[in-house]
C-alpha positions in Angstrom: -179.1 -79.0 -167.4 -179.6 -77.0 -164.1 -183.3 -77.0 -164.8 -182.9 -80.5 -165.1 -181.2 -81.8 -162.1 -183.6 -79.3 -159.8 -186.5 -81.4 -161.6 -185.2 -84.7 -160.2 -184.1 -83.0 -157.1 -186.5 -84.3 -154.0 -184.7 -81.4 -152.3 -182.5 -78.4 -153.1 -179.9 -77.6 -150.6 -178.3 -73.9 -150.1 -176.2 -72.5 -147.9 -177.5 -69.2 -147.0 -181.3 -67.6 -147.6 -180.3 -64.9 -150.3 -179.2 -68.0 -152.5 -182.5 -70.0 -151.9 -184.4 -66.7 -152.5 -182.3 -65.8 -155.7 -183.3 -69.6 -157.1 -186.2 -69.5 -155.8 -187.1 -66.6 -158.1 -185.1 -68.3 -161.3 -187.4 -71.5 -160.0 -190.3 -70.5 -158.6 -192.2 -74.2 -159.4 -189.0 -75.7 -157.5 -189.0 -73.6 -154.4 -191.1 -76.2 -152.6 -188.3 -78.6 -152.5 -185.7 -75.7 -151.2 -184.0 -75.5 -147.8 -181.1 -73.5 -146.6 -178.6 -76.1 -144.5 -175.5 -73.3 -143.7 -172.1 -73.9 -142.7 -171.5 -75.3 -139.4 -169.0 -75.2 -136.7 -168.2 -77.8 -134.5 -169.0 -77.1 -131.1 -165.5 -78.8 -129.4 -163.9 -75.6 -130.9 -166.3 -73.5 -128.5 -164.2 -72.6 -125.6 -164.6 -69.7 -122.8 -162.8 -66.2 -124.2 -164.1 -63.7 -121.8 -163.0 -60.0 -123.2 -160.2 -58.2 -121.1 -158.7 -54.8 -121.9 -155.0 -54.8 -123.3 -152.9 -52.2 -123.9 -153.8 -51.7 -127.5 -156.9 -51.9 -128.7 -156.3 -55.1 -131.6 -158.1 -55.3 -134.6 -157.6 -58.6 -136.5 -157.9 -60.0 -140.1 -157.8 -63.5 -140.6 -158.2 -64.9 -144.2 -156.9 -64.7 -147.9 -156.3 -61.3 -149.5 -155.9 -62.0 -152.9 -157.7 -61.1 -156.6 -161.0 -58.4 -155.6 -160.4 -59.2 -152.0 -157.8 -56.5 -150.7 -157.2 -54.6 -147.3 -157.1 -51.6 -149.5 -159.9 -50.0 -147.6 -158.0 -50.9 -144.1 -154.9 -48.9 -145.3 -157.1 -46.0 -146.5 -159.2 -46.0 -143.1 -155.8 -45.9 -141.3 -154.5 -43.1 -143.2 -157.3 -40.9 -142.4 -157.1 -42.2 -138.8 -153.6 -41.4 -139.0 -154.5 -37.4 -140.9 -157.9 -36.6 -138.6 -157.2 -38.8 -135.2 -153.6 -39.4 -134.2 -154.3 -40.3 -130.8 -156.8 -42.9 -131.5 -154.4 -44.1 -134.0 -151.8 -44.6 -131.8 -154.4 -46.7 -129.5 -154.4 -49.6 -132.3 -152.9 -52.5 -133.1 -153.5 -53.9 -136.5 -152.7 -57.8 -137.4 -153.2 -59.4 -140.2 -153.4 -63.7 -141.4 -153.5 -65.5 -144.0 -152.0 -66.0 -147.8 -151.4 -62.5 -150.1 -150.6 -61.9 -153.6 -148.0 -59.6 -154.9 -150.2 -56.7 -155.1 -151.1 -57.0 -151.7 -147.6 -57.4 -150.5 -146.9 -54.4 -152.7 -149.7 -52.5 -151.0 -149.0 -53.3 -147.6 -145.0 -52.9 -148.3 -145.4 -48.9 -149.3 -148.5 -47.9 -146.8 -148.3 -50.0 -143.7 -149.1 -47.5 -140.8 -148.7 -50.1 -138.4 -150.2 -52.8 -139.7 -148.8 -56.3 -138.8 -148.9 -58.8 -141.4 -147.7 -61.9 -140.0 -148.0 -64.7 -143.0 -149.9 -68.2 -143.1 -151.0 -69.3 -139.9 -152.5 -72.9 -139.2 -155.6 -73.5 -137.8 -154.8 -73.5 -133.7 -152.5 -70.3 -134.4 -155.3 -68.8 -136.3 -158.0 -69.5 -133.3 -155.4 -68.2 -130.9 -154.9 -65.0 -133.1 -158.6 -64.5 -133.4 -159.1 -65.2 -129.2 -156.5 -62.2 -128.7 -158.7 -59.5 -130.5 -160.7 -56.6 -129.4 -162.4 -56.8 -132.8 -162.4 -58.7 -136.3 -162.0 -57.8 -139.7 -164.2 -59.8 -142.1 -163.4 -58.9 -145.7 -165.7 -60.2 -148.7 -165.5 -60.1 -151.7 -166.5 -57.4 -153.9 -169.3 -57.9 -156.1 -170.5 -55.9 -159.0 -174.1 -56.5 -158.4 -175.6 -56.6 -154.8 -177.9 -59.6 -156.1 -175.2 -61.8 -156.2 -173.3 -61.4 -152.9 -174.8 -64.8 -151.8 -171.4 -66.2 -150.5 -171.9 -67.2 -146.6 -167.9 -67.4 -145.8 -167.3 -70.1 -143.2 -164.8 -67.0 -141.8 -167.5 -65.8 -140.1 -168.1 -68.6 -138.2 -164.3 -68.8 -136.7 -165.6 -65.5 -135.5 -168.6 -66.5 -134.2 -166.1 -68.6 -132.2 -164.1 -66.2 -130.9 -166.8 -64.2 -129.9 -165.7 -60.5 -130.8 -167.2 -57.7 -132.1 -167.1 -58.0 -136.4 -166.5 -54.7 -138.6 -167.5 -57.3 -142.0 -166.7 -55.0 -145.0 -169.3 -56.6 -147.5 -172.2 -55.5 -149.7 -175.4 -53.8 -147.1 -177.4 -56.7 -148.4 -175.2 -59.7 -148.7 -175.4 -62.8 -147.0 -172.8 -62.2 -144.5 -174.5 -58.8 -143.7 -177.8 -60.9 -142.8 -175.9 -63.5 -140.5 -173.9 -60.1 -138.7 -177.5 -58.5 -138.3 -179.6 -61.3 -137.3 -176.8 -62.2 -135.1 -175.7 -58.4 -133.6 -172.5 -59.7 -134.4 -171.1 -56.2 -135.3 -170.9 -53.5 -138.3 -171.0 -53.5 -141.5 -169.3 -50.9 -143.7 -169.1 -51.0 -147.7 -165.9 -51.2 -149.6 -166.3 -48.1 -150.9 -166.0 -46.4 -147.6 -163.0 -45.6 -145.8 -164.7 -43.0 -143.9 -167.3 -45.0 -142.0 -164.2 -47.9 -141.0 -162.5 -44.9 -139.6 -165.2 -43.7 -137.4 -165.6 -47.2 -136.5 -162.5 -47.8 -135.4 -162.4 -44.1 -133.1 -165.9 -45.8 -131.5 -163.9 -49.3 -130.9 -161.4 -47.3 -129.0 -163.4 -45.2 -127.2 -165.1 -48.2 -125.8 -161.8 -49.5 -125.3 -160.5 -46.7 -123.3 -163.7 -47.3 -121.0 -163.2 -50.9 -120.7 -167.2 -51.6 -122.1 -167.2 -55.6 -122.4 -171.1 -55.5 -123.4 -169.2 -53.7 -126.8 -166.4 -55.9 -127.6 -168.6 -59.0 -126.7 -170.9 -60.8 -128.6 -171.4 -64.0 -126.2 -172.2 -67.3 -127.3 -172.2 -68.8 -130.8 -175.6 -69.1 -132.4 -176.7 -72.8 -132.0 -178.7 -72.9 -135.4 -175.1 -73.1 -136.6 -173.5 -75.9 -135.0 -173.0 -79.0 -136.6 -174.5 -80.6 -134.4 -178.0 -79.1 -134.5 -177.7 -79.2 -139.1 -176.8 -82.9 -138.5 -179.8 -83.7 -136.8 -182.3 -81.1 -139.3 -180.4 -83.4 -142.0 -181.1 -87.0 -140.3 -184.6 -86.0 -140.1 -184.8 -84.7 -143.3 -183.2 -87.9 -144.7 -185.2 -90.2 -142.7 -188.2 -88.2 -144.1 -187.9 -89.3 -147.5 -186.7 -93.1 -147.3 
């Protein structure tokens, strides 16, 4: 049926380049009629956030931990922080946002070290969240193959937003790891390793302690995202074929 509807496709729309390449190797007598349109973000939400120094240095998760998706590698990152660096420790603040199932709650009940989970936010409360941080957690999801971490999570574009350093815990050849290199958005660490988050997090303080804005900052939100720009590669594209 797939095969199918591609057939009688005049075009095949994805939303990142890993998918198109992925079908475009199930398909390869269809790839002609693929292009990537990504998710957007609407430019109104683009507002000035210049980075100053607080008194902590705040790292903050906004999103769904639930299922696969867990902060399980924050906690273990903190502990080790917490064992091997108690002074940088004590330099962060840790927030978290967003809906949790009972095992998280469970998780974060017996090993919070600090961290600060503060519920559902809406949307405003979650930009204004986001705008306070020094840096921001992007958790994906776990896959079992690295082939299929095609997601591209619209997360990443609130953080594009906000326009702070990302520490995107995600497969090293995912989608979001792409957009974050392409980008110079930030790091990317595997979920398998606590160790690397932790160093991580003793380099964001250390760059905190010296007040480096070039580190925390990632300027402007890529146009090639807006929705503005993919409305008018659409319009063209749809007066194309009429």
């Amino acid at each position: 049926m797939e095969q199918r509807c591609f057939s009688a496709a005049t075009v095949l729309s994805f939303t990142s380049d890993k998918t198109l390449r992925r079908y475009a190797e199930i398909y390869p007598d269809f790839s002609h009629k693929m292009m990537v349109f990504p998710n957007v973000f609407d430019s109104d939400n683009i507002h000035s956030n210049p980075w100053k120094k607080k008194e902590t240095m705040k790292l903050v998760y906004t999103g769904g931990l639930v299922g696969d998706r867990t902060p399980n590698i924050l906690v273990d990152a903190l502990m080790l922080l917490h064992e091997m660096n108690r002074e940088a420790f004590s330099n962060i603040e840790v927030v978290l946002a967003g809906e949790t199932d009972r095992l998280v709650r469970k998780t974060l009940n017996k090993k919070p070290f600090g961290i600060n989970h503060v519920g559902v936010l809406n949307f405003d409360e979650t930009v204004a969240l986001q705008a306070e941080a020094d840096v921001l957690l992007l958790i994906d999801t776990p896959t079992k193959n690295s082939d299929d971490a095609m997601f591209f999570p619209s997360k990443l574009l609130d953080y594009m937003l906000a326009g702070r350093r990302v520490f995107a815990v995600t497969d090293s050849k995912s989608s979001t790891s792409e957009v974050i290199r392409r980008g110079s958005l930030g790091d990317i660490i595997d979920h398998g390793d606590p160790h690397t988050l932790m160093n991580y997090l003793v380099d964001a303080v250390d760059n905190w302690k010296l007040s480096r804005l070039e580190y925390f900052s990632t300027g402007n939100a890529d146009q090639n995202y807006s929705a503005k720009h993919q409305a008018e590669r659409l319009s063209t594209l749809f007066e194309s074929l009429t």
